[in-house]
C-alpha positions as a Markdown table, in Angstrom:
| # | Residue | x | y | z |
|---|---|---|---|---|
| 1 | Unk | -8.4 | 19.9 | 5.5 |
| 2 | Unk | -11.1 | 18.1 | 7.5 |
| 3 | Unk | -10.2 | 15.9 | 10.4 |
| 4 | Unk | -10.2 | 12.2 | 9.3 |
| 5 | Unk | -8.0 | 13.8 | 6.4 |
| 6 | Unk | -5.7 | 15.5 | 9.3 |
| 7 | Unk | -5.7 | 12.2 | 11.2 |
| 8 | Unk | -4.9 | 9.9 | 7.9 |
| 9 | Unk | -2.4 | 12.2 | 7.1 |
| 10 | Unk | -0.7 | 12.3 | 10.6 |
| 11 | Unk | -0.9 | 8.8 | 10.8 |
| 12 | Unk | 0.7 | 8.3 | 7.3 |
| 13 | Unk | 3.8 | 10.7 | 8.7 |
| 14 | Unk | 4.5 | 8.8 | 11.6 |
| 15 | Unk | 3.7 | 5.3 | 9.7 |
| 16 | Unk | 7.0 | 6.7 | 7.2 |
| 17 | Unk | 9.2 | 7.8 | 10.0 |
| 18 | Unk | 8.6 | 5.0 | 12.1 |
| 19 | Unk | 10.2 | 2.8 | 9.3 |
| 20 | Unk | 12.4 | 5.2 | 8.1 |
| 21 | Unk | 14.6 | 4.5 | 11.5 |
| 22 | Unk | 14.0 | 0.5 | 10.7 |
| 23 | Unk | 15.6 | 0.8 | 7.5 |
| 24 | Unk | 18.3 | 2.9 | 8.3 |
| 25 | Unk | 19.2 | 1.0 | 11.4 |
| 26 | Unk | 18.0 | -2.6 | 10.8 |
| 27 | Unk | 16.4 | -3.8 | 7.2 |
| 28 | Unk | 19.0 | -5.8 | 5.2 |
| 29 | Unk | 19.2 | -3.8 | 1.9 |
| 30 | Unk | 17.3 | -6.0 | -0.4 |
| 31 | Unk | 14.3 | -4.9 | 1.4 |
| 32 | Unk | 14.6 | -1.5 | 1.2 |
| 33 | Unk | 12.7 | -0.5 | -2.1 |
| 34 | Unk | 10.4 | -2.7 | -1.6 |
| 35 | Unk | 9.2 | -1.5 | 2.2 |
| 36 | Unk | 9.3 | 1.9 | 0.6 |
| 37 | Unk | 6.8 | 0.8 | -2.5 |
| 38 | Unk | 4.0 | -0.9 | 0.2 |
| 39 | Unk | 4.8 | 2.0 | 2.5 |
| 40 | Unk | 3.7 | 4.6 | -0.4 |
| 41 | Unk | 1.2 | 2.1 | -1.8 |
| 42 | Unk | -0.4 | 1.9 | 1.5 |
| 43 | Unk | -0.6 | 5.7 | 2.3 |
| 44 | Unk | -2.5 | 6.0 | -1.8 |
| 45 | Unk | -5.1 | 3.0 | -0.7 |
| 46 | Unk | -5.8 | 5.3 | 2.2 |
| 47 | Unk | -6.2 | 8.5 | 0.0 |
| 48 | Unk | -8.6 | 6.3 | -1.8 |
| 49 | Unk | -10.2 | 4.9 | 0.3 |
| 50 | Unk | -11.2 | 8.1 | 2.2 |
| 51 | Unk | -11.9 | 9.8 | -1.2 |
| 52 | Unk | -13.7 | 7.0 | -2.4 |
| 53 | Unk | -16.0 | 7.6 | 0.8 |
| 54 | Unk | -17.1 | 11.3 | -0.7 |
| 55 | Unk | -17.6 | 10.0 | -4.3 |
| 56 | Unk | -21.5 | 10.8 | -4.9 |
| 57 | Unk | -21.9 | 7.5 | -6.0 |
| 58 | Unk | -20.5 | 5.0 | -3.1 |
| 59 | Unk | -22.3 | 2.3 | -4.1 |
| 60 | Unk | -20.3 | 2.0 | -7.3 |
| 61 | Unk | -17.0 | 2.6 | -5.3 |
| 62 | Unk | -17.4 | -0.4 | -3.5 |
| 63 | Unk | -15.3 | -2.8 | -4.9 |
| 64 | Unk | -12.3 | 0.0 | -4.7 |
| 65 | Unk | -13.1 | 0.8 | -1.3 |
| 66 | Unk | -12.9 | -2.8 | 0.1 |
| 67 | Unk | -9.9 | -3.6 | -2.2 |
| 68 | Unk | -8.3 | -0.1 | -0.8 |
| 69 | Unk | -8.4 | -2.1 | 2.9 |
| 70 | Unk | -7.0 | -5.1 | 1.8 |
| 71 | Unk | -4.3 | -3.8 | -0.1 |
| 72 | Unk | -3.1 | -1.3 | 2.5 |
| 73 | Unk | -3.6 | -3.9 | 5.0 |
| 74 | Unk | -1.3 | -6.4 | 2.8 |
| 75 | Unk | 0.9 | -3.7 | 1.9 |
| 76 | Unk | 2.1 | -2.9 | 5.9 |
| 77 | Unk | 1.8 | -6.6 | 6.8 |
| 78 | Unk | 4.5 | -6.8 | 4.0 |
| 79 | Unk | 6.4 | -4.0 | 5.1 |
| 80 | Unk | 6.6 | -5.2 | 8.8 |
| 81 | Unk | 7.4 | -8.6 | 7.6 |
| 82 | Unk | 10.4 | -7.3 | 5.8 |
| 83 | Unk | 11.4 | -4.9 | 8.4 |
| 84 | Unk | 11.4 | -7.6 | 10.8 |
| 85 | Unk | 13.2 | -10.1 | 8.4 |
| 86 | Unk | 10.6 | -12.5 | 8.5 |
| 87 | Unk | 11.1 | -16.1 | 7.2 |
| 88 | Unk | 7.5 | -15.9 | 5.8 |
| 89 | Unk | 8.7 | -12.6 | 4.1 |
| 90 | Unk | 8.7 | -14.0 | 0.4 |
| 91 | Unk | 5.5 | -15.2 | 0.8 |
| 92 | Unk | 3.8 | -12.6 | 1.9 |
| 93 | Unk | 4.8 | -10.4 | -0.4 |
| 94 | Unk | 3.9 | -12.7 | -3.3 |
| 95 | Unk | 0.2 | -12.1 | -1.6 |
| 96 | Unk | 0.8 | -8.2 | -1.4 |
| 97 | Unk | 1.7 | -8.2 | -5.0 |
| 98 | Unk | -1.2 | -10.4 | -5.5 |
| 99 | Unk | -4.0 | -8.2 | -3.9 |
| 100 | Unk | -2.2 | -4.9 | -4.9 |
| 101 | Unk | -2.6 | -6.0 | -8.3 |
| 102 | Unk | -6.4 | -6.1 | -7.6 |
| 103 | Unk | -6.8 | -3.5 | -6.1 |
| 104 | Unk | -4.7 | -1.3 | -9.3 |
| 105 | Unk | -7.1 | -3.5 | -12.1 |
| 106 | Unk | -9.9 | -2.2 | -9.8 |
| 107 | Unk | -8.8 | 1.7 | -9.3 |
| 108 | Unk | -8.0 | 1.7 | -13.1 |
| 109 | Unk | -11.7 | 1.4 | -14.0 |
| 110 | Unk | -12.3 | 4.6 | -12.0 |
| 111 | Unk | -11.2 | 8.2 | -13.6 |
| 112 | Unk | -10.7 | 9.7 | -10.6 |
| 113 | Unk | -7.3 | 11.1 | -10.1 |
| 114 | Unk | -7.2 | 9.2 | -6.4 |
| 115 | Unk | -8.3 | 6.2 | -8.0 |
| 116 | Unk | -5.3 | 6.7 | -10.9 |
| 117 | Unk | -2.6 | 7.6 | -8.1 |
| 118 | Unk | -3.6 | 4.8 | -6.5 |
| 119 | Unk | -3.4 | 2.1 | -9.4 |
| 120 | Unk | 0.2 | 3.3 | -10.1 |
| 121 | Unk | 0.8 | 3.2 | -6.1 |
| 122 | Unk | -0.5 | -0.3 | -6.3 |
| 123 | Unk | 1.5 | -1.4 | -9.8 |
| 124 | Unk | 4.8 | -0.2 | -8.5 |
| 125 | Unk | 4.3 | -2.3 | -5.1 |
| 126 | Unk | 2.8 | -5.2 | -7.3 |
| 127 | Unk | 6.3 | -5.1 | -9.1 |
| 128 | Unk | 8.8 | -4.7 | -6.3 |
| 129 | Unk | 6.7 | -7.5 | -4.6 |
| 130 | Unk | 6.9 | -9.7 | -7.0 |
| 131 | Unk | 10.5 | -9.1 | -7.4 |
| 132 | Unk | 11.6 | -9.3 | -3.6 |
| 133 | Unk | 9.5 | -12.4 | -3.6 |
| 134 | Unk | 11.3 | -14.4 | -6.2 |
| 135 | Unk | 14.7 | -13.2 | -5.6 |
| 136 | Unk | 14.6 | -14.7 | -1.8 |
């Protein structure tokens, strides 16, 4: 495994055990599954991302790559939003499910395994998004 894989890896650990404790000790339950989908979603935008990187063709990866970002990005503002129990909470993750539906219509068009993982990834957090978002 080569070192920005080691690093994205480590990173992805401690991002999951950081808010495992939150949930356990502090998320009111209807947050739960929902931190947990843009917690996994996040850590498959990464996968993609840095996999996308190595593709011969990078050019064509573009799109993905950029939508990777964003989604990931949405995906942990989401997560920390929820964690915190943000009044804004709803509304950001109506964005999350937004751009992580983007980003899954844009890894779709891709047959690379990564860029399948990460379409599901995205679906599944699209859903539970959209779900948290109009149950508050």
């Amino acid at each position: 495994m080569d070192a920005p894989r080691r690093q994205l890896r480590r990173f992805s650990l401690i991002f999951r055990a950081t808010y495992q404790e939150i949930l356990m000790n502090h998320t009111p339950n209807q947050y739960v599954s929902c931190i947990e989908a843009c917690q996994s979603c996040a850590t498959a935008c990464h996968q993609c991302f840095a996999a996308c990187l190595k593709e011969d063709d990078v050019k064509m990866m573009a799109r993905c790559i950029a939508l990777d970002v964003d989604c990931a990005a949405a995906c942990s503002f989401a997560a920390d939003a929820m964690a915190r129990n943000s009044e804004h909470a709803a509304a950001i993750c109506a964005l999350c499910a937004q751009i992580c539906k983007a980003c899954a219509d844009e890894c779709a068009r891709h047959e690379a395994d990564h860029c399948k993982a990460c379409a599901q990834a995205c679906l599944k957090c699209a859903q539970e998004c959209d779900a948290m978002a109009r149950a508050a």
